[in-house]
Backbone as CSV, one residue per row, in Angstrom:
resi,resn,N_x,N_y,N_z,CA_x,CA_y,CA_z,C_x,C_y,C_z
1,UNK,-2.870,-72.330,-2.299,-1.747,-71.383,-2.161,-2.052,-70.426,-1.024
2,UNK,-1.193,-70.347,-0.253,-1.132,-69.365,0.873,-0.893,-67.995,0.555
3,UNK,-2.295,-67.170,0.828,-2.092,-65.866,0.585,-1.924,-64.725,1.588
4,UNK,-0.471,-63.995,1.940,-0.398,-62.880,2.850,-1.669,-61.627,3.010
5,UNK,-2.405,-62.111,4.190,-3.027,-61.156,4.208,-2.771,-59.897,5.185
6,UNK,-2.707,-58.746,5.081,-2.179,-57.341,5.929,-3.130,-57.055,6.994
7,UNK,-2.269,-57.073,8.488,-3.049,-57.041,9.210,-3.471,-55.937,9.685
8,UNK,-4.437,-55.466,10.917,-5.157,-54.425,10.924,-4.159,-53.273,10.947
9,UNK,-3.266,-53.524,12.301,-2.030,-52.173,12.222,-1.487,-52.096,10.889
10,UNK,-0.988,-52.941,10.090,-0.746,-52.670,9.041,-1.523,-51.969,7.391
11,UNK,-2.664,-52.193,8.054,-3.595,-51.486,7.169,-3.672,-49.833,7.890
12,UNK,-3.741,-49.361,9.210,-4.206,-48.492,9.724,-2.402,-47.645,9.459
13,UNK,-1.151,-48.298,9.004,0.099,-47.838,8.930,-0.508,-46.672,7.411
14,UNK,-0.636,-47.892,6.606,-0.852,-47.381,5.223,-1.595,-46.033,5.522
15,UNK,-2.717,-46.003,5.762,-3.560,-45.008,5.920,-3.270,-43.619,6.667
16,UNK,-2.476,-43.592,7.502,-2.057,-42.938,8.476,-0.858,-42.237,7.372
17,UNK,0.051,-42.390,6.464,1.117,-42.383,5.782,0.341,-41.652,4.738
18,UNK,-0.759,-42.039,4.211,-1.468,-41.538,2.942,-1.895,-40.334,3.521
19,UNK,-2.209,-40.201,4.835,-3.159,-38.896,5.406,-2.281,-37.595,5.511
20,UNK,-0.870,-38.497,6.111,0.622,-37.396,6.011,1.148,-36.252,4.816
21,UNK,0.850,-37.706,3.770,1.637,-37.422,2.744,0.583,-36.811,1.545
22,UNK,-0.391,-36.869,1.572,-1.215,-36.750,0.453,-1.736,-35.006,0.586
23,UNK,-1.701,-34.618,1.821,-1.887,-33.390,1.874,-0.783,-32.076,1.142
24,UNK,0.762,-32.875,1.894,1.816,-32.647,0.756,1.729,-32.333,-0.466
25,UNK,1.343,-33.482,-0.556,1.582,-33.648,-2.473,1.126,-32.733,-3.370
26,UNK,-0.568,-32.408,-2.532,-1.250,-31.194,-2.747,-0.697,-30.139,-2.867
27,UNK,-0.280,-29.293,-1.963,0.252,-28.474,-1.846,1.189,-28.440,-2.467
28,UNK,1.787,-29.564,-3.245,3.295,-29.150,-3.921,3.264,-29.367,-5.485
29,UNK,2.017,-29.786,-5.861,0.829,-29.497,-6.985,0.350,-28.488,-6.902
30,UNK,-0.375,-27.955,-6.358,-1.273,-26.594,-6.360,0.022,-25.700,-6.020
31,UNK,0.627,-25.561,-5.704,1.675,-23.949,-5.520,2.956,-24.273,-6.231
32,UNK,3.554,-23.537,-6.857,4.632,-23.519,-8.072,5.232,-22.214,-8.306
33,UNK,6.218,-21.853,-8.222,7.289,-20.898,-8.403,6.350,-20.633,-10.139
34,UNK,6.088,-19.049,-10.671,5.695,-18.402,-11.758,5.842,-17.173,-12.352
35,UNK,6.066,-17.137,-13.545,6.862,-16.086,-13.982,5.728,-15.073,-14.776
36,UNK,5.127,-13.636,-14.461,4.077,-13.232,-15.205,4.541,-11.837,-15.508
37,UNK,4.057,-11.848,-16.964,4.600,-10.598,-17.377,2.947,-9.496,-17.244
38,UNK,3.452,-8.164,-16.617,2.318,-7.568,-16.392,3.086,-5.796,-16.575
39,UNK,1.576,-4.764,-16.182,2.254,-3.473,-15.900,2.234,-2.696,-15.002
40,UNK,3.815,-2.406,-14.516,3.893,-2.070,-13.133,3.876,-0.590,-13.367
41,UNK,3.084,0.105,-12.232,2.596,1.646,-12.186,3.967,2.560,-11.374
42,UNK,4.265,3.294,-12.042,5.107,4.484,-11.374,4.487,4.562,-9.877
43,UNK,5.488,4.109,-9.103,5.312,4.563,-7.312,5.116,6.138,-7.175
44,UNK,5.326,7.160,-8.315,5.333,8.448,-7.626,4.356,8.867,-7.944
45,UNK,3.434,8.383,-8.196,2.041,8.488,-8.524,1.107,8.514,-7.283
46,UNK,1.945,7.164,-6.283,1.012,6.526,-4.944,1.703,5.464,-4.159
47,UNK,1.089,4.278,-3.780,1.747,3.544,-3.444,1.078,2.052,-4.002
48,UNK,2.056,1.424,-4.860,2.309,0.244,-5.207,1.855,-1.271,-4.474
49,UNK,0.992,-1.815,-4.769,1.083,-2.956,-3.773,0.557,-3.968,-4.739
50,UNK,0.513,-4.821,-3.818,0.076,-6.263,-4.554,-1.044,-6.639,-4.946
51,UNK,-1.416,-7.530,-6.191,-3.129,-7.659,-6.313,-3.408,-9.017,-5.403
52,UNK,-4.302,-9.209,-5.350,-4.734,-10.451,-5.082,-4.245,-12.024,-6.214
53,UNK,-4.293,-11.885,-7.296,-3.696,-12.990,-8.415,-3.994,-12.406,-9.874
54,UNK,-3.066,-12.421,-10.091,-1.589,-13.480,-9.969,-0.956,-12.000,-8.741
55,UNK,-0.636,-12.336,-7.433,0.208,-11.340,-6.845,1.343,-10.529,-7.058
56,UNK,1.409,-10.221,-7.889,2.791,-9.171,-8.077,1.927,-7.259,-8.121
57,UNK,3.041,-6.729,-8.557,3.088,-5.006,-7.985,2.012,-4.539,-9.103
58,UNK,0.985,-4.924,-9.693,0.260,-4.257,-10.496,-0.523,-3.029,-10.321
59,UNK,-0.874,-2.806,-8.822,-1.992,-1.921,-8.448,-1.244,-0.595,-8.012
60,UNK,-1.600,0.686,-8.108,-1.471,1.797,-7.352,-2.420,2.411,-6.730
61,UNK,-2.300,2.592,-5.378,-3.524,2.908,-5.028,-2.975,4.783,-4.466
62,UNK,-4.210,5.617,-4.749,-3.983,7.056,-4.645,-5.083,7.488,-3.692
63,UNK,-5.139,8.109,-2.659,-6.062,8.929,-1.580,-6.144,10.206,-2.096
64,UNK,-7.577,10.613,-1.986,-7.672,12.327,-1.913,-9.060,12.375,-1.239
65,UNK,-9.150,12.921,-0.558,-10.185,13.427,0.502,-10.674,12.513,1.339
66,UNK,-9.775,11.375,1.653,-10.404,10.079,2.357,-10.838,9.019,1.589
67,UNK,-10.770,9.135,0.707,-11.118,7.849,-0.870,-9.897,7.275,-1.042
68,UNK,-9.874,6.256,-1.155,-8.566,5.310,-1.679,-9.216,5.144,-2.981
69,UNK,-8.191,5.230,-4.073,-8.664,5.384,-5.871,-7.571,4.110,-6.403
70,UNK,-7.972,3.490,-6.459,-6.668,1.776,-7.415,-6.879,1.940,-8.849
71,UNK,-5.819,1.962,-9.229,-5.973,1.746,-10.871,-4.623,0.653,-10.756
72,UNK,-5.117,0.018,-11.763,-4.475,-1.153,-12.525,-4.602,-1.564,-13.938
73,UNK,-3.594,-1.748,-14.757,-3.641,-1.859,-16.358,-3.410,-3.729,-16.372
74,UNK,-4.072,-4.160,-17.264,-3.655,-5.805,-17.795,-4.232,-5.909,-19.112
75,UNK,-3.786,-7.146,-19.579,-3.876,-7.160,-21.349,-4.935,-8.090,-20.872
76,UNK,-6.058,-7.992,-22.056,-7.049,-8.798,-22.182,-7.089,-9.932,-22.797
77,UNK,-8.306,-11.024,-22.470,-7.698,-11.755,-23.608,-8.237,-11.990,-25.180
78,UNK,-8.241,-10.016,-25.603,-8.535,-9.773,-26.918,-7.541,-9.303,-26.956
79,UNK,-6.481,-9.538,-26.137,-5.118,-8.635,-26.821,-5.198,-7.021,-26.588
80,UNK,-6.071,-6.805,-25.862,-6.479,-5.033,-25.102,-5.921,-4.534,-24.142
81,UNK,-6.211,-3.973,-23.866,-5.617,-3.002,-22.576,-7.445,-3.020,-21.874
82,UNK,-7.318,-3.334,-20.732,-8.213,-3.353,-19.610,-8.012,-2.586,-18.215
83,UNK,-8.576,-1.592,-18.706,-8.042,-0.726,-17.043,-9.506,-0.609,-15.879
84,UNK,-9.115,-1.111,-15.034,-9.522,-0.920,-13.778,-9.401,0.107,-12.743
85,UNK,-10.407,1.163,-12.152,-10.378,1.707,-11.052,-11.037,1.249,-10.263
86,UNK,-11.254,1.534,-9.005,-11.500,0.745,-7.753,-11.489,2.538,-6.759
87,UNK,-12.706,2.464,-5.600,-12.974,3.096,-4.965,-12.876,2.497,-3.630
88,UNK,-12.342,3.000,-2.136,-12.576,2.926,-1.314,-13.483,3.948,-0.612
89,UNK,-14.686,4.226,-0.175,-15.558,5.410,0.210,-16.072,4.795,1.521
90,UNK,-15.426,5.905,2.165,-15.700,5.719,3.839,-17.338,6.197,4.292
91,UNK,-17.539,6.138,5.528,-19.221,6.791,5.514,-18.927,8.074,5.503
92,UNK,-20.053,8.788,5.114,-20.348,10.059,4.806,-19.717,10.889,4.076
93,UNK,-18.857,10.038,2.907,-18.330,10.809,1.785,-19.033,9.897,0.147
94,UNK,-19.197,10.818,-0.698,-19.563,10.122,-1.863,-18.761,10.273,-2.899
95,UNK,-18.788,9.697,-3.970,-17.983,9.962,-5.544,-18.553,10.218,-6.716
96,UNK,-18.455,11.005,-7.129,-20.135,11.023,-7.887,-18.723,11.180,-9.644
97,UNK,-18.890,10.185,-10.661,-18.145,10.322,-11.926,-18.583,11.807,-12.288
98,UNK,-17.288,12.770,-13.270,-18.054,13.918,-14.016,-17.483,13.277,-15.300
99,UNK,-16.407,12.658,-15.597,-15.576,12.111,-16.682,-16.126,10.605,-16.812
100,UNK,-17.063,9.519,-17.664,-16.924,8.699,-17.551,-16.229,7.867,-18.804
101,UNK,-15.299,8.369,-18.647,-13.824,7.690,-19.893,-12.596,7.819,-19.032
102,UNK,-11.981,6.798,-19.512,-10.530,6.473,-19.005,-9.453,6.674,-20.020
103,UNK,-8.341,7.220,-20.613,-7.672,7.371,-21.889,-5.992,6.996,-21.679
104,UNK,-5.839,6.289,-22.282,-4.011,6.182,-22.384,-3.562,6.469,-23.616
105,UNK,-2.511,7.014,-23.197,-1.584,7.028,-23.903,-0.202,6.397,-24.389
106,UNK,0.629,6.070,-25.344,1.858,5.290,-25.816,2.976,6.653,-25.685
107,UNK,4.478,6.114,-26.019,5.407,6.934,-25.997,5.050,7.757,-27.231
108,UNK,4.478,7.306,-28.109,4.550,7.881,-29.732,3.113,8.906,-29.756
109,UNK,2.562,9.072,-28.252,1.192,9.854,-28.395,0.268,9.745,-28.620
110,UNK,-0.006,8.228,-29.539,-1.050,7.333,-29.819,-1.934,7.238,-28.575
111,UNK,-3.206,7.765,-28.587,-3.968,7.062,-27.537,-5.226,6.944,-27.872
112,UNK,-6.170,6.266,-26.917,-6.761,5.557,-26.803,-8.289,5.865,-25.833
113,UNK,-9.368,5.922,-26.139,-10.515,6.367,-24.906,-11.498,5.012,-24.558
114,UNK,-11.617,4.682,-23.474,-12.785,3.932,-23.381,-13.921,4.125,-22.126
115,UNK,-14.445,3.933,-22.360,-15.640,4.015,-21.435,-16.347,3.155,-20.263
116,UNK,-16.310,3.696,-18.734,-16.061,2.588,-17.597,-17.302,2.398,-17.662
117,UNK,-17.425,1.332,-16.948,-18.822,0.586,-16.310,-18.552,0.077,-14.928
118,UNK,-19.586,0.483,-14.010,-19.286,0.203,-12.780,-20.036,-0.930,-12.047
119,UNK,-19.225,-1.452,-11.083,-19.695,-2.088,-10.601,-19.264,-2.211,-8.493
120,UNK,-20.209,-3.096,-8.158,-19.855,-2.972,-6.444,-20.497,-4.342,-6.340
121,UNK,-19.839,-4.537,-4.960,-19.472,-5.985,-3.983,-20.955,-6.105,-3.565
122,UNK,-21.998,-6.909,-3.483,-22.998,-7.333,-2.886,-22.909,-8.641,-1.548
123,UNK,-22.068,-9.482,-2.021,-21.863,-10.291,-1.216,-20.494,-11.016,-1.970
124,UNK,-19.987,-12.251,-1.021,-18.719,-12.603,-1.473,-19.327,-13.501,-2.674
125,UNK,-17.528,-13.114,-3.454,-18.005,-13.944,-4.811,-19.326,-13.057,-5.960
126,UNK,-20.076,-11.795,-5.121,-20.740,-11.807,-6.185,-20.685,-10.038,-6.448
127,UNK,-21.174,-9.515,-7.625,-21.266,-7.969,-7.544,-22.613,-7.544,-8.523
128,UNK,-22.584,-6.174,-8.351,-23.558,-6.103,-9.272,-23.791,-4.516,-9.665
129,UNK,-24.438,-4.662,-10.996,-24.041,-3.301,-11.653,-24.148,-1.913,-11.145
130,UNK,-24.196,-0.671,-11.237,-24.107,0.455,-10.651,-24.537,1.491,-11.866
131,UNK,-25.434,2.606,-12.232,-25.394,3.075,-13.219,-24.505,4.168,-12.057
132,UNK,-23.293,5.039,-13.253,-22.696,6.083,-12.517,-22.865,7.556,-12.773
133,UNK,-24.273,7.547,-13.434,-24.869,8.944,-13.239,-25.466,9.473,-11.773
134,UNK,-24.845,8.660,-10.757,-25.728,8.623,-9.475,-24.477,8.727,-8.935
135,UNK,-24.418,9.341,-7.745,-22.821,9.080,-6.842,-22.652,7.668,-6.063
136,UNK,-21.733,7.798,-6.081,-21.533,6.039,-5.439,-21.346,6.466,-3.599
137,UNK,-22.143,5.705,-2.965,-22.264,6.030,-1.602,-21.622,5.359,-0.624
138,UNK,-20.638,6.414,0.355,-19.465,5.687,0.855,-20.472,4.948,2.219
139,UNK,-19.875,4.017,2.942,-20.225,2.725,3.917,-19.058,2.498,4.991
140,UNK,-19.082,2.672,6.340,-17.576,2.222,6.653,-18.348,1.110,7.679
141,UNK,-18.214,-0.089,8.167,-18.029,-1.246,8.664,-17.134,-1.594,9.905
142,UNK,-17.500,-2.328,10.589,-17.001,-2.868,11.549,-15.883,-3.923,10.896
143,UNK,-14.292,-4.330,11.875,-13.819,-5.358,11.066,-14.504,-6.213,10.714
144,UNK,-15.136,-6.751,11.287,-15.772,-8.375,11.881,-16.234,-7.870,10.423
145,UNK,-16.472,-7.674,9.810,-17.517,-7.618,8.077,-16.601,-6.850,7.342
146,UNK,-15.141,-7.105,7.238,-14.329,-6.464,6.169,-14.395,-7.031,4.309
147,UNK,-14.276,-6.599,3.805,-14.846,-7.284,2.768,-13.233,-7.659,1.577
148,UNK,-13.495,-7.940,0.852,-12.191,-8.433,-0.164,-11.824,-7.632,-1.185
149,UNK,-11.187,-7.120,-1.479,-10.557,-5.575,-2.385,-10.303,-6.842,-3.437
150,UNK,-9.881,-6.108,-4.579,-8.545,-7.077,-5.609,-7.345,-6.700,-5.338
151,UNK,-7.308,-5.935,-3.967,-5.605,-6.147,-3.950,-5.452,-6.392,-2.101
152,UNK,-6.751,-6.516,-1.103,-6.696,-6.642,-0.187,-7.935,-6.871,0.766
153,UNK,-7.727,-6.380,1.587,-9.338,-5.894,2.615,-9.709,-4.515,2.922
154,UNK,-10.639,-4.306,3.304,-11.422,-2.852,3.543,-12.614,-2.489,4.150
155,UNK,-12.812,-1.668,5.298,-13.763,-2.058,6.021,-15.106,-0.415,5.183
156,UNK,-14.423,-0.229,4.115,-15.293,0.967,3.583,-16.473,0.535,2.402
157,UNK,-17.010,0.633,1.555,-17.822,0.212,0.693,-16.840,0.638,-0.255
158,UNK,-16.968,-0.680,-1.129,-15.859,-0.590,-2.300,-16.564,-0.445,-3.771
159,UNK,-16.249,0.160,-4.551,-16.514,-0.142,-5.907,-15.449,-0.110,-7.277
160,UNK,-16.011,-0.829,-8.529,-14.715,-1.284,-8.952,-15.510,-1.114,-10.776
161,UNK,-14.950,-0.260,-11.712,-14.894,0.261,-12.980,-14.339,-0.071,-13.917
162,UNK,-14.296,-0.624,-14.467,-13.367,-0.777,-15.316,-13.780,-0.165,-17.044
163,UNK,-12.845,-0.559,-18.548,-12.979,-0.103,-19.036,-11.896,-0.479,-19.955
164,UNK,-12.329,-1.382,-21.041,-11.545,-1.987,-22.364,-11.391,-1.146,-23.495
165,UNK,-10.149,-1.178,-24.023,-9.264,-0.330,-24.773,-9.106,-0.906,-26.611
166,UNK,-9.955,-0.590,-27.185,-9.208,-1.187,-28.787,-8.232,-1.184,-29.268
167,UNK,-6.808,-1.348,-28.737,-5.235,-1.044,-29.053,-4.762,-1.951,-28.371
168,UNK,-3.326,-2.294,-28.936,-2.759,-2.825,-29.419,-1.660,-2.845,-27.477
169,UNK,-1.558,-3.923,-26.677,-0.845,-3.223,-25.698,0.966,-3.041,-25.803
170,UNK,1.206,-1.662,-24.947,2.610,-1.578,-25.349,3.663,-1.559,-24.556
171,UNK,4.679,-1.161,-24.260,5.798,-1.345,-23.354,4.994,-0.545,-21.859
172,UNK,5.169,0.600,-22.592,5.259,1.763,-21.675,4.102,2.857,-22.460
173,UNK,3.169,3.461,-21.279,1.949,4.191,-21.581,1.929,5.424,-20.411
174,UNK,1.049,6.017,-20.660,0.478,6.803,-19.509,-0.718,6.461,-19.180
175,UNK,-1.573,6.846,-18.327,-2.847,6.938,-18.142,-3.775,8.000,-17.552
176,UNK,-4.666,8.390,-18.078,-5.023,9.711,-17.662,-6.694,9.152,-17.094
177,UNK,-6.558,9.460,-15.657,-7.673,9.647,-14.685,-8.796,9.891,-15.195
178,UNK,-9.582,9.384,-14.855,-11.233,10.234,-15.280,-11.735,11.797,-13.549
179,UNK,-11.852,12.738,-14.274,-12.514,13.127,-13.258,-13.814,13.007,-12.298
180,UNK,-13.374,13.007,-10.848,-14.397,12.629,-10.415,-14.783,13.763,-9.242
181,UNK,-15.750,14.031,-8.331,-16.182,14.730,-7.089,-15.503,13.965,-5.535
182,UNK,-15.409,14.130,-4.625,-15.795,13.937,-3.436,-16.504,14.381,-3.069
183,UNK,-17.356,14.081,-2.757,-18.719,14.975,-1.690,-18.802,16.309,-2.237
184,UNK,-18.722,15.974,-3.104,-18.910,17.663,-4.211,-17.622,18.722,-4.336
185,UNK,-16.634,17.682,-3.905,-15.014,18.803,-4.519,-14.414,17.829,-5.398
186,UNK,-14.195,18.354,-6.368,-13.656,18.499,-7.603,-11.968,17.560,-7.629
187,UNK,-12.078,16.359,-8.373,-10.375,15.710,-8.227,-9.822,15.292,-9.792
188,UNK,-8.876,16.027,-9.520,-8.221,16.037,-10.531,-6.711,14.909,-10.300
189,UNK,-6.996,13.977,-11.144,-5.631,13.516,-10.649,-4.131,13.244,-11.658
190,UNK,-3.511,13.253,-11.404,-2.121,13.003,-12.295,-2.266,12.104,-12.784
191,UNK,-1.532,12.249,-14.328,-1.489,10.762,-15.051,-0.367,9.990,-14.538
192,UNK,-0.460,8.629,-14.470,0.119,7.457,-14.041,1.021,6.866,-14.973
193,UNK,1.966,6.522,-14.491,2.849,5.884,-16.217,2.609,4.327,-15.922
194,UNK,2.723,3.726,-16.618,2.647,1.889,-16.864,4.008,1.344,-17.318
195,UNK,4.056,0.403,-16.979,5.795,-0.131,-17.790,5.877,-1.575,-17.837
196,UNK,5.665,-2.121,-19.000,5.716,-3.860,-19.116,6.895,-4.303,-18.533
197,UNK,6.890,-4.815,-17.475,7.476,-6.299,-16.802,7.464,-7.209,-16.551
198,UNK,7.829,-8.355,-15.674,7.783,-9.868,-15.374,8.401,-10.119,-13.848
199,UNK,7.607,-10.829,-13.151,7.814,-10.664,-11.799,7.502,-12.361,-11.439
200,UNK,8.292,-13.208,-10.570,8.387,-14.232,-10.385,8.037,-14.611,-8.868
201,UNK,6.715,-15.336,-8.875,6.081,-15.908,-7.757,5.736,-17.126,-7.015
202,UNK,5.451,-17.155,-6.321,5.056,-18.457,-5.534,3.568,-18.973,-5.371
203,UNK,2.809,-19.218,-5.759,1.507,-18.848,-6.269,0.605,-20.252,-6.652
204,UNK,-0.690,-20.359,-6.294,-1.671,-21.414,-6.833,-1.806,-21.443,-8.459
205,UNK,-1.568,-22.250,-9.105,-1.719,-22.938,-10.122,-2.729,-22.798,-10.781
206,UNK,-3.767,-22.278,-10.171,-5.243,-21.996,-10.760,-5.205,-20.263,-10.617
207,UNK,-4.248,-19.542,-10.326,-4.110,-17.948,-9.866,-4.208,-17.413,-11.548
């Protein structure tokens, strides 16, 4: 029996078609229109921007004396409230904690205290602990060595706190700042309101 065998152009067609198309396919697997419910921070607090993933408006970030300060609220997956601050510290300014608790509050007054733990960027992908009885020491950088925020880039030395909540999460909260220094002045900052929403993205599949 005579068997069709495919000749070279026709083998090098196939291949050439798979190289086109397979990169596609990828991409239309890995990225997908997504719907995430999260809590978006009162803009009159600061200014609002995007995290890194899942990307929608979670972060507010607030300046006072040359420090960029991010807080961000998300539910854990104990069903908590997980709040995050984040430091930007330029050279020759420091942050030294005097408050190391973070506290929210519900509409009904119910609240809540927990206690941060800090941490900072060592290299990409990795961090490592910080005790914050010590001031955290600002760094500013050339671009060429900008480093990766959770909601962007930054050419300052970053550090990042966070601090899990035993309650129950709710619509709408406040959040009340921990006090901290700049270079030895005193910041007091406004509480932040939170507000459960859902925001629809374009986004990696693994985000």
């Amino acid at each position: 029996m005579y068997t069709h065998k495919p000749g070279i152009m026709s083998v090098l067609r196939e291949y050439v078609t798979l190289a086109v198309v397979l990169p596609s396919l990828i991409l239309l697997t890995a990225c997908a229109p997504m719907t995430v419910n999260y809590y978006l921070p009162d803009a009159a607090s600061g200014e609002v921007v995007k995290a890194w993933c899942p990307p929608v408006h979670s972060f507010i970030l607030v300046e006072s004396h040359d420090v960029v300060v991010g807080f961000k609220v998300s539910s854990s997956i104990k069903n908590q409230i997980l709040v995050t601050i984040t430091f930007e510290i330029p050279e020759k300014h420091n942050v030294q904690m005097v408050d190391r608790f973070v506290e929210i509050h519900d509409l009904s007054g119910v609240g809540s205290k927990g206690k941060l733990s800090g941490r900072t960027w060592v290299s990409a992908g990795r961090t490592a602990e910080i005790p914050l009885d010590t001031p955290m020491l600002g760094k500013t950088r050339k671009r060429l060595f900008d480093q990766t925020t959770l909601y962007g880039k930054t050419e300052h030395a970053y550090f990042i706190l966070r601090a899990e909540m035993g309650v129950d999460p709710s619509q709408k909260f406040s959040l009340k700042p921990p006090v901290f220094l700049v270079s030895g002045v005193r910041v007091d900052l406004p509480v932040i309101i939170f507000i459960k929403t859902k925001e629809t993205f374009i986004g990696s599949i693994n985000c």
